[in-house]
C-alpha positions as CSV (number, residue, x, y, z in Angstrom):
1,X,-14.4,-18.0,-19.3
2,X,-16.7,-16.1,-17.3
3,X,-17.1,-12.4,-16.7
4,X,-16.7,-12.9,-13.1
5,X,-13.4,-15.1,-13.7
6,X,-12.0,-12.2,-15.8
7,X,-11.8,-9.5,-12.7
8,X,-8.9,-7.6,-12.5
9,X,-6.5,-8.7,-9.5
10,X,-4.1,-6.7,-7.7
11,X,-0.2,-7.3,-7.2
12,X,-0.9,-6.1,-3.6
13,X,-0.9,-9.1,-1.4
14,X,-4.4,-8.5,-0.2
15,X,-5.8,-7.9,-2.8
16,X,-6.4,-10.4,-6.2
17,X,-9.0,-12.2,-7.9
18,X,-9.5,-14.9,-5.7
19,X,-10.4,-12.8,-3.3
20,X,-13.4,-11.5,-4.8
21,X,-14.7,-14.5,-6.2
22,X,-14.7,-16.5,-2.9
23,X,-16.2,-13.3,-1.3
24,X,-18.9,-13.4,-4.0
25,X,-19.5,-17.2,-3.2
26,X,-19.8,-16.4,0.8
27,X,-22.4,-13.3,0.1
28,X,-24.6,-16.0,-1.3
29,X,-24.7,-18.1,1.4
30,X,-24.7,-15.2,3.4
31,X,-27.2,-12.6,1.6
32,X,-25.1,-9.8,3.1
33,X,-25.1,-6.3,1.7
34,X,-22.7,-5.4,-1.3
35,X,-19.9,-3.5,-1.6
36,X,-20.1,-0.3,-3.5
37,X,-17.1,2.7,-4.4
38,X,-18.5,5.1,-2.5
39,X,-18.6,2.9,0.7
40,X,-15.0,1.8,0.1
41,X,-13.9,5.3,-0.4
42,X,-15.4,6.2,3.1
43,X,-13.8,3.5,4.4
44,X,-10.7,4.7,3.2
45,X,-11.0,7.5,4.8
46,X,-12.1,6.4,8.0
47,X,-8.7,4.5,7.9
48,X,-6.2,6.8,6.8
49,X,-7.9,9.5,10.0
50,X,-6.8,6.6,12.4
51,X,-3.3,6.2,10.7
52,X,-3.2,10.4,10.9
53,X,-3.5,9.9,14.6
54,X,-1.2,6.9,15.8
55,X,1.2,8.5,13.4
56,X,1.4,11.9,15.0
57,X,1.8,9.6,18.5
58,X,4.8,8.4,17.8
59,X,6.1,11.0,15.7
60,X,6.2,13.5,19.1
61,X,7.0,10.0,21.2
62,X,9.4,9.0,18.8
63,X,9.2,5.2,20.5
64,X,11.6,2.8,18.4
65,X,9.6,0.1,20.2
66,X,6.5,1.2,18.6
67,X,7.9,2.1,15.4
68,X,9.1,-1.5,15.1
69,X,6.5,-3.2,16.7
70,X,3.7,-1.5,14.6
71,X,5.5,-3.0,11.7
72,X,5.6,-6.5,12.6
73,X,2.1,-6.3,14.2
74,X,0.7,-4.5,10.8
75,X,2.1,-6.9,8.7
76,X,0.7,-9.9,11.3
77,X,-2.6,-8.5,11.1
78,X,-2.5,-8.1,7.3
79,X,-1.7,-12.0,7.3
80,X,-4.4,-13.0,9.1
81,X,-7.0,-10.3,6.7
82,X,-5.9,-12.2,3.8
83,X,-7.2,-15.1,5.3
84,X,-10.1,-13.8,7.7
85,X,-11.3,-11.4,5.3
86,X,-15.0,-11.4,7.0
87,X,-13.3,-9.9,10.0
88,X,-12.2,-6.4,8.1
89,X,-14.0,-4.5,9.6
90,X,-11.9,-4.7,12.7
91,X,-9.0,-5.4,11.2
92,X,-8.7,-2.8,8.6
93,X,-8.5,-0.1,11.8
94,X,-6.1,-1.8,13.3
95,X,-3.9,-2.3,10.9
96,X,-4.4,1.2,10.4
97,X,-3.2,2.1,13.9
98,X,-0.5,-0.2,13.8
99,X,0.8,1.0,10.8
100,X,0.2,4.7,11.9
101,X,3.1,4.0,14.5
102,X,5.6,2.6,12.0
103,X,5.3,5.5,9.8
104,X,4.6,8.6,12.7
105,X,8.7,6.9,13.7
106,X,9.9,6.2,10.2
107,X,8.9,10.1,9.7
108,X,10.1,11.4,12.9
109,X,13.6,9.3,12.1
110,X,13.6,11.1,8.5
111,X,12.8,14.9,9.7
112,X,15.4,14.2,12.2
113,X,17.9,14.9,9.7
114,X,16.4,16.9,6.8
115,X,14.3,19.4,7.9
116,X,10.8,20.1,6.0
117,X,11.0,16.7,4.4
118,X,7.6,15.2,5.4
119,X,5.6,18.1,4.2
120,X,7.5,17.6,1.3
121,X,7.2,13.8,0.8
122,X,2.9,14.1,1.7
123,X,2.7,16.6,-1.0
124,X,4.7,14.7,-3.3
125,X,2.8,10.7,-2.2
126,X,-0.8,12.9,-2.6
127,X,0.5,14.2,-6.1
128,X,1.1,10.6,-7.2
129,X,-2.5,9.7,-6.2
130,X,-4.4,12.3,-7.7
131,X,-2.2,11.9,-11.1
132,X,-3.1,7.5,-10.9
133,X,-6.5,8.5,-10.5
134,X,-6.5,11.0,-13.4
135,X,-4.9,8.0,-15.4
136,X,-7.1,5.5,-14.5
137,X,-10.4,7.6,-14.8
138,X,-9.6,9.3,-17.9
139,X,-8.3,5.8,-19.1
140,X,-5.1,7.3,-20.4
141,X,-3.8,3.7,-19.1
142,X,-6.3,1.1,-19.3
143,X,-5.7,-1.4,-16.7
144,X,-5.3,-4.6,-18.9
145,X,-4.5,-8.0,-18.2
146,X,-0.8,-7.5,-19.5
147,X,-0.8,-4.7,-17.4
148,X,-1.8,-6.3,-14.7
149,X,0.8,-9.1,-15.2
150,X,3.6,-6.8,-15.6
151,X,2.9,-4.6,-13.0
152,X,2.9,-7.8,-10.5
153,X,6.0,-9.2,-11.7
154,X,7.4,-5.8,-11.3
155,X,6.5,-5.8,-7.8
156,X,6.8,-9.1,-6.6
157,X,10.6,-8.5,-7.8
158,X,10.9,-5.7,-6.0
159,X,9.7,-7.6,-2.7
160,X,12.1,-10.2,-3.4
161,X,15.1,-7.8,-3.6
162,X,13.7,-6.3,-0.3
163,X,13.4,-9.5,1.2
164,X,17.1,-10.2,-0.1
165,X,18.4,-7.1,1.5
166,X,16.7,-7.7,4.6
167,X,18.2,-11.0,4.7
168,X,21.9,-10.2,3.9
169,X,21.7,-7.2,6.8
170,X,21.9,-9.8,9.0
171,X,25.2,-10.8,7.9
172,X,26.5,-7.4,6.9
173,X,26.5,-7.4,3.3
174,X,24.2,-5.1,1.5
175,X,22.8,-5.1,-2.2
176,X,24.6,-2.7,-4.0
177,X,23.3,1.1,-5.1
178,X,19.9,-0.2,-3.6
179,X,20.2,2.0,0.1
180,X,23.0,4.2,-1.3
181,X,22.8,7.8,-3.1
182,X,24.6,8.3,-6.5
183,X,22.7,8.5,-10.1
184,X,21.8,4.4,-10.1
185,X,21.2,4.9,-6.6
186,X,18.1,7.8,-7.5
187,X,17.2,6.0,-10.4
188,X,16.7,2.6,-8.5
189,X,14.7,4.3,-5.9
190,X,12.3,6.0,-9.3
191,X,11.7,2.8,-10.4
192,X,10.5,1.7,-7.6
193,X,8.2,4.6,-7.1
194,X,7.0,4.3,-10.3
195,X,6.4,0.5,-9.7
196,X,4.8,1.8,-6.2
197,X,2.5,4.1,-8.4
198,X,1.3,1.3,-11.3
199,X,0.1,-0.3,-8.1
200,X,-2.2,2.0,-7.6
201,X,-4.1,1.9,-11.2
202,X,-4.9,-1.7,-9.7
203,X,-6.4,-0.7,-6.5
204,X,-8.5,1.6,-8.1
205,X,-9.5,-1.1,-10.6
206,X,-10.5,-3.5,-7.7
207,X,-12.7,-0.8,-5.8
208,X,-14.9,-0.8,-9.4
209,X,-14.6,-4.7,-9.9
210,X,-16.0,-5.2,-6.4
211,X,-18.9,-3.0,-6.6
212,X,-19.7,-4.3,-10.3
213,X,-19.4,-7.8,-9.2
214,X,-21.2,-7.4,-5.9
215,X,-18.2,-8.3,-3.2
216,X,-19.9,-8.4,0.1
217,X,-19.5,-5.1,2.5
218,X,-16.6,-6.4,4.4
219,X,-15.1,-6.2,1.5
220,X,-15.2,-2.1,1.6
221,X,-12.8,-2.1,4.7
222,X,-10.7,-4.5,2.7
223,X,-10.0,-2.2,-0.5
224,X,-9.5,0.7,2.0
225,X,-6.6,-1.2,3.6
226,X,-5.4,-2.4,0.0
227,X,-5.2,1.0,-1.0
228,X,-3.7,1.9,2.6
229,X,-1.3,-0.5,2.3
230,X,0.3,1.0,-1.5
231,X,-0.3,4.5,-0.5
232,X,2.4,4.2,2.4
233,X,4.4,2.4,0.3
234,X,4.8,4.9,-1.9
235,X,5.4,7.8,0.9
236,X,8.1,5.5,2.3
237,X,10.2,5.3,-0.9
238,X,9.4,8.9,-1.5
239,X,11.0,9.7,1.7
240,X,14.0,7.4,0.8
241,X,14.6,9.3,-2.7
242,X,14.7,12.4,-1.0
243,X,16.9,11.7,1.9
244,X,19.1,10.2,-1.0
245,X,18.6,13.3,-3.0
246,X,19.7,15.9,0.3
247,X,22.6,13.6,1.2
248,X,23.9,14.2,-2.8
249,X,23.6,18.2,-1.7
């Protein structure tokens, strides 16, 4: 097998082996500049300033249209990013906008009701980041291929119970302990935070792999939205666990 056949992929849906390889096979045709960390990392950046700003928006608008429409357009756009990848640099921003409005209303929707609990889920989303870095770089946890495995089993289950739930909504019925406080309720919501975080150790990963196996530039605003795309993940459950954790007050 070949070194370049043995990258690390990511359980994020934008983000996995394939990706890198056929972006590798373009830059040859191509003869485009390569990605590097340091570029991806100011890409990131560049991104999360534009989510910052669509996100205080609607936070003071508080526009359910925008809230929901910056989901299904953010999710639309990441679609089309899997499969347009040479288009990231426009994508990636606005994605970035779109899913600033989705989280400036989740948040608003949140501090509606439990006051000081934004400043308090940031703190606790950039605390998980800094501690998955220190693990990663310090290789406390290597990120191995049966890592990697179980970490996207882990979360592909979890988007299939969230696809579940979404679906059953429409008839009523809701999957039990999964939206409701309680101890399985907290512990259901840790897990998945904790599945949220392992995500990140792969991210990481992939911003290396793509600079060591020379993934062409576009590929830079591609991480940056990978990593985008966990990050917020992980906020949104935070805020979840600690709405869950007030209401138990």
């Amino acid at each position: 097998m070949s070194r370049l056949s043995r990258m690390t992929q990511s359980s994020n849906p934008v983000m996995n082996e394939s990706v890198l390889l056929k972006s590798r096979e373009g830059l040859a045709i191509a003869d485009h500049e390569t990605m590097t960390v340091q570029g991806a990392i100011n890409k990131t950046f560049l991104l999360f300033g534009i989510l910052m700003l669509t996100a205080a928006y609607n936070f003071y608008v508080q526009s359910p249209l925008l809230t929901i429409g910056g989901a299904i357009a953010g999710l639309i756009v990441v679609f089309i990013a899997v499969f347009k990848k040479e288009k990231s640099n426009i994508l990636a921003p606005v994605y970035a906008g779109l899913e600033g409005l989705f989280v400036g209303g989740i948040s608003a929707m949140f501090a509606a009701g439990i006051s000081g609990i934004i400043i308090q889920a940031v703190s606790l989303t950039l605390m998980v980041f800094f501690m998955m870095l220190f693990l990663y770089k310090s290789r406390i946890i290597p990120v191995t291929n049966k890592l990697r495995m179980g970490i996207i089993m882990a979360t592909g289950a979890v988007f299939l119970v969230y696809m579940l739930s979404w679906i059953l909504g429409f008839f009523g019925l809701n999957i039990p302990y999964l939206h409701e406080g309680g101890t399985i309720g907290i512990i259901i919501s840790l897990v998945i935070i904790g599945i949220a975080a392992l995500n990140l150790l792969l991210d990481f990963d992939m911003f290396e792999k793509g600079e060591e196996f020379g993934a062409p530039k576009y590929m830079e605003w591609f991480a940056g939205m990978s990593l985008m795309i966990t990050l917020v993940w992980i906020y949104i459950e935070i805020l979840r666990l600690l709405a869950i954790l007030s209401s138990n007050d």
